[in-house]
C-alpha positions as CSV (number, residue, x, y, z in Angstrom):
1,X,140.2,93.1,118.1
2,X,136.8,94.6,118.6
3,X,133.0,92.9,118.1
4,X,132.1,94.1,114.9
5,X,130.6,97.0,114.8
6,X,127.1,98.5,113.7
7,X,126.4,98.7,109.8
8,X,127.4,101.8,108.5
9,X,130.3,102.6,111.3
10,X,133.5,103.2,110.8
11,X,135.5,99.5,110.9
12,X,139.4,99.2,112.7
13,X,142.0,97.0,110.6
14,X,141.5,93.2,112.3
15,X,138.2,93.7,113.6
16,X,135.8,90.8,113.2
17,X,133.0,90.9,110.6
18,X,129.9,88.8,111.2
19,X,128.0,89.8,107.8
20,X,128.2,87.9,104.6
21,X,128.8,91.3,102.1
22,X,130.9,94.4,103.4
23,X,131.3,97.2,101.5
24,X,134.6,98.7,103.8
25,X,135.5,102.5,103.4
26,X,134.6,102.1,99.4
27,X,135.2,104.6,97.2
28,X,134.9,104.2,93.3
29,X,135.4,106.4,90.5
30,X,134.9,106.9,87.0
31,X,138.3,108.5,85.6
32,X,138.9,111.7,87.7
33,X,135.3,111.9,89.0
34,X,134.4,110.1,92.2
35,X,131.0,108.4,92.6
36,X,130.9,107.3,95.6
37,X,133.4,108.1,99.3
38,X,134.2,105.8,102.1
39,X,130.9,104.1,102.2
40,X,131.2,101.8,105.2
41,X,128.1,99.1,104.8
42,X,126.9,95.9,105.9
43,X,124.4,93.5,105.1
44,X,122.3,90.9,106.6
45,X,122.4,87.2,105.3
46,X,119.2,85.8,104.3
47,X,117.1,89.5,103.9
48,X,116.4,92.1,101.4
49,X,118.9,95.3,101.9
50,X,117.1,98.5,99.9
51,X,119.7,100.9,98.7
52,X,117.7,104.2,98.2
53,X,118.6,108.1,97.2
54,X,118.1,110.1,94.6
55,X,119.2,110.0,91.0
56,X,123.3,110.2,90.6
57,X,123.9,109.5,94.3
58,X,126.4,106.4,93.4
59,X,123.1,103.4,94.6
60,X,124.0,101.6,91.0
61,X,127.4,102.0,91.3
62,X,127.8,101.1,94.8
63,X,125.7,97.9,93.3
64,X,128.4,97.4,90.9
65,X,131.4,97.4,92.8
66,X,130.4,94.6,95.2
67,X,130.7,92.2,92.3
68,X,133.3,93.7,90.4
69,X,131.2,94.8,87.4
70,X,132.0,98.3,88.2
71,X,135.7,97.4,86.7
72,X,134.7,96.6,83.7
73,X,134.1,100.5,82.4
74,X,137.2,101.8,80.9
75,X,139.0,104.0,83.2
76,X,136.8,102.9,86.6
77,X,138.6,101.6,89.4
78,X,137.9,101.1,92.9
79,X,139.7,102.0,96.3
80,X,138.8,100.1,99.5
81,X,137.2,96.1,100.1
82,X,134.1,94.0,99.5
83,X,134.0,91.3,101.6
84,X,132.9,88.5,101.2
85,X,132.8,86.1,104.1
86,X,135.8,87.7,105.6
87,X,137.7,87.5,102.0
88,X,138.4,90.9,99.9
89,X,137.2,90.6,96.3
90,X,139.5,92.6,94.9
91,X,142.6,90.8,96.1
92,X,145.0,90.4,93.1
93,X,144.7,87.0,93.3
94,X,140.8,86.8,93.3
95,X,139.4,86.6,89.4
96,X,136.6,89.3,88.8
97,X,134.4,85.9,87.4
98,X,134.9,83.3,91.0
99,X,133.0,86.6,92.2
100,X,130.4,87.0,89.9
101,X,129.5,83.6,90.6
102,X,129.1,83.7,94.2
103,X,127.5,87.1,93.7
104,X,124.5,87.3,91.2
105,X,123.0,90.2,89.7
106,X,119.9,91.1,88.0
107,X,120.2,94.4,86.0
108,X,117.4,97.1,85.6
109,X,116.4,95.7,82.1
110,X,115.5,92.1,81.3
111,X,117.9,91.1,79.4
112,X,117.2,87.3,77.9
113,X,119.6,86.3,75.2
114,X,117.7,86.7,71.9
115,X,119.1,83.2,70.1
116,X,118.9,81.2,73.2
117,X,115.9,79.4,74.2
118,X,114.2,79.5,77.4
119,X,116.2,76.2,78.9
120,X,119.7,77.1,77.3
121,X,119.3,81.0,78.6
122,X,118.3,80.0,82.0
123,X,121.5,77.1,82.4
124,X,124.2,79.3,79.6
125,X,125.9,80.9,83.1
126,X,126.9,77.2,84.1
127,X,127.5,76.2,80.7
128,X,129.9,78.7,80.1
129,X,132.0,77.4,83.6
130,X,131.7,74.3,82.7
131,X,129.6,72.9,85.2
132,X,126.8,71.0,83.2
133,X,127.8,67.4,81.3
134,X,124.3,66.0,80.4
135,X,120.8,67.4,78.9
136,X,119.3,65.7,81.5
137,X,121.0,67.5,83.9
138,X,120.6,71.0,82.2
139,X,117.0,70.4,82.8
140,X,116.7,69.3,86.0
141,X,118.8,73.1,86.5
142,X,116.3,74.8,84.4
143,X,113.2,73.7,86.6
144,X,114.6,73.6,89.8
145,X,115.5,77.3,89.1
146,X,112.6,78.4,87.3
147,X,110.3,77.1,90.1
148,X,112.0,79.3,92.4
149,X,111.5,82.0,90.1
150,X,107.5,81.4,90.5
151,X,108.1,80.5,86.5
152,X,107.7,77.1,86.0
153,X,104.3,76.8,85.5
154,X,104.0,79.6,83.0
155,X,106.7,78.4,81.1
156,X,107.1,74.7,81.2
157,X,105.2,73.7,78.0
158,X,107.6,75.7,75.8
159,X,111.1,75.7,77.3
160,X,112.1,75.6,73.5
161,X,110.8,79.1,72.7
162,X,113.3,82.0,73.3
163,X,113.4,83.9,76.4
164,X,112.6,87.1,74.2
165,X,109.2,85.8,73.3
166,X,108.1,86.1,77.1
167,X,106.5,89.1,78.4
168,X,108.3,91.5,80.3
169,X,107.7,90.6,83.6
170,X,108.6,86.7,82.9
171,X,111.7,88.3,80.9
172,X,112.8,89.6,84.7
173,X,111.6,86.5,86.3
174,X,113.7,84.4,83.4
175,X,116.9,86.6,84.4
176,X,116.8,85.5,88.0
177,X,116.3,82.6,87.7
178,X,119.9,82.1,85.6
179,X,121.1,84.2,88.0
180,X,120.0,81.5,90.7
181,X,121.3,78.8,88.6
182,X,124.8,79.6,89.2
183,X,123.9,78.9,92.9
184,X,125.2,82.5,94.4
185,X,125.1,83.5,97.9
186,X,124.3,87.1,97.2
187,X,121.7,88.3,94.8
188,X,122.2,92.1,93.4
189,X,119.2,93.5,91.7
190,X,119.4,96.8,90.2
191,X,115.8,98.3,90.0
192,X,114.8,94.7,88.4
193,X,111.2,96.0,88.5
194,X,111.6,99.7,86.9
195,X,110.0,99.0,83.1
196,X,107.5,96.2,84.6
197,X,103.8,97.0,85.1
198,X,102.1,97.2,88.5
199,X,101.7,93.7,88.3
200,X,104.8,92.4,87.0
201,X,106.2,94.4,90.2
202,X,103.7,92.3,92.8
203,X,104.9,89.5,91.9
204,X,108.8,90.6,91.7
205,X,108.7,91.9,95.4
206,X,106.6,88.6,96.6
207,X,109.9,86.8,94.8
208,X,112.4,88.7,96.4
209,X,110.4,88.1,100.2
210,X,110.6,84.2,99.1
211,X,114.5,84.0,98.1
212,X,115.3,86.1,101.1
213,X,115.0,83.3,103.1
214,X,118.4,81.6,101.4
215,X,119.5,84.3,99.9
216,X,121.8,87.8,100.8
217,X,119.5,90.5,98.6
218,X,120.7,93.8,97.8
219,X,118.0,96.2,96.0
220,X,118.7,99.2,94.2
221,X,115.7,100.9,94.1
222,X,113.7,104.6,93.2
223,X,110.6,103.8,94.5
224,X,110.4,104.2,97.9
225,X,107.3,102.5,98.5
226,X,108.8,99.3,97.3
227,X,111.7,99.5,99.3
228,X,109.5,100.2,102.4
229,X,107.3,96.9,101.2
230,X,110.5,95.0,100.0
231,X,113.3,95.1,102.3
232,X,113.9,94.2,105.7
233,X,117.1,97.3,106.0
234,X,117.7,100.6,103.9
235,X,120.6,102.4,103.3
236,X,119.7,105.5,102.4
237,X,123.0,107.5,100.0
238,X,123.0,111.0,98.8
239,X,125.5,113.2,96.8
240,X,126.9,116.6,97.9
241,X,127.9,119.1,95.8
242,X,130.7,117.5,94.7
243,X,128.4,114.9,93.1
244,X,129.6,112.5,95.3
245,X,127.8,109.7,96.9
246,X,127.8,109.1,101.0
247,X,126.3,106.7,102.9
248,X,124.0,109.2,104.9
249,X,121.8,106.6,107.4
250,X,121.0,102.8,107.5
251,X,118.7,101.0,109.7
252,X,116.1,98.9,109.9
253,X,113.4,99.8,106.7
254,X,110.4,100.4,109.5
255,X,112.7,102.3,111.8
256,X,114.4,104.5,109.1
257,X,111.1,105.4,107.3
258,X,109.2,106.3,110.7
259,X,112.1,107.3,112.7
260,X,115.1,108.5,110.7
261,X,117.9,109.8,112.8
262,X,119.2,112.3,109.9
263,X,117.2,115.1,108.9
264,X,118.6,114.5,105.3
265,X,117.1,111.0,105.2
266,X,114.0,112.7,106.5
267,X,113.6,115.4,104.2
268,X,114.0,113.4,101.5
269,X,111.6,110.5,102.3
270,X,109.4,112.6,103.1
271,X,109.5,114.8,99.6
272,X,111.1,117.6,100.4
273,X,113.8,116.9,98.0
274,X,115.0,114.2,95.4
């Protein structure tokens, strides 16, 4: 067996991976159609991945498919592994929900549950595994996760008012932070700051910089500017043709945005195309 090799290489069966999330040789389709081919990808523990490329180049599905919600769409299906800590995901005997716990996500959309108040939405993940006995203890979830949602404050005098009644960017906030209460050691998030205001999406990417430091974060994003302020790695995918999705160049963010070594991942951070 090997040392394991660079993200984005090419990986031999038995050789050792360091990272905590692997995306090995991953393909995924939707029926017939392929979304994304072979995409070979590491990430860091404890940093902010950015997953960039144009629109239809597989960056949401590729999202997806490390936590098994790709599956969920009739007639999608997956070929390849996600590992996680070693351990493939989508071994038969792995349930799709033991991996949604240990791998969060935050979708593009807030999406608090309308009926739920702020303290039931925020704890409802754990209720619903059965891992909360007491009030007491539902709130002592609540503002422990809410604080590290930079929340708290903003919120703590009405924890009985539904999530809904928050503005949009607390909506987002409100979403990871339930996402944090199921304690997961990865953190997806799916162009979380897309329908927030300039503001909104400050205080999102200050957020993300401040989980990092526990947390695996993998960001889907458009905007390249926030992935250059955001993340501490890019991956940069792009479909052919074929409409399919390929890994085309990762690398550290400041490296791959001054000093790409593709002239595709140039040409398109630069604005010659996407």
């Amino acid at each position: 067996m090997s040392l394991a090799a660079p993200f984005g290489a090419k990986r031999e069966p038995g050789e050792i991976v360091t990272e905590p999330l692997v995306a090995d040789r991953l393909t995924a389709y939707y029926g017939t159609q392929q979304a994304i081919a072979d995409v070979t990808l590491g990430f860091f523990a404890k940093s902010v991945t950015a997953v960039i490329g144009p629109s239809g180049c597989g960056k949401s599905t590729l999202l997806r498919c490390l936590n098994r919600i790709h599956e969920t769409v009739p007639g999608a299906s997956v070929e390849g592994r996600v590992l996680l800590d070693g351990d493939n995901v989508y071994e038969l005997e792995v349930s799709a929900a033991s991996v949604r716990r240990r791998i969060g996500m935050v979708f593009q959309r807030a999406n608090p549950f309308p009926t739920m108040s702020i303290v039931d939405d925020v704890t409802s993940g754990l209720r619903y595994a059965g891992r909360v006995r007491s009030s007491r203890e539902r709130y002592e979830i609540a503002e422990r996760v809410l604080r590290l949602a930079a929340l708290w404050d903003e919120v703590k005098d009405k924890l009985q008012m539904p999530g809904a009644s928050l503005s949009g960017g607390q909506q987002q906030r409100l979403c990871i932070a339930r996402a944090l209460a199921i304690d997961p050691e990865v953190l997806l998030m799916d162009e979380p700051t897309s329908a927030l205001d300039p503001m909104s999406t400050v205080q999102i990417e200050e957020l993300m910089t401040k989980l990092a430091k526990d947390y695996t974060i993998v960001l889907v994003s458009h905007n390249m500017q926030q992935a250059a302020r955001a993340s501490m790695y890019t991956a940069f995918l792009l479909a052919g043709a074929d409409r399919v999705g390929r890994l085309i160049e990762f690398g550290e963010t400041n490296e791959l945005f001054t000093r790409p070594r593709e002239r595709q991942t140039e040409d398109y951070i630069t604005g010659r195309f996407g």
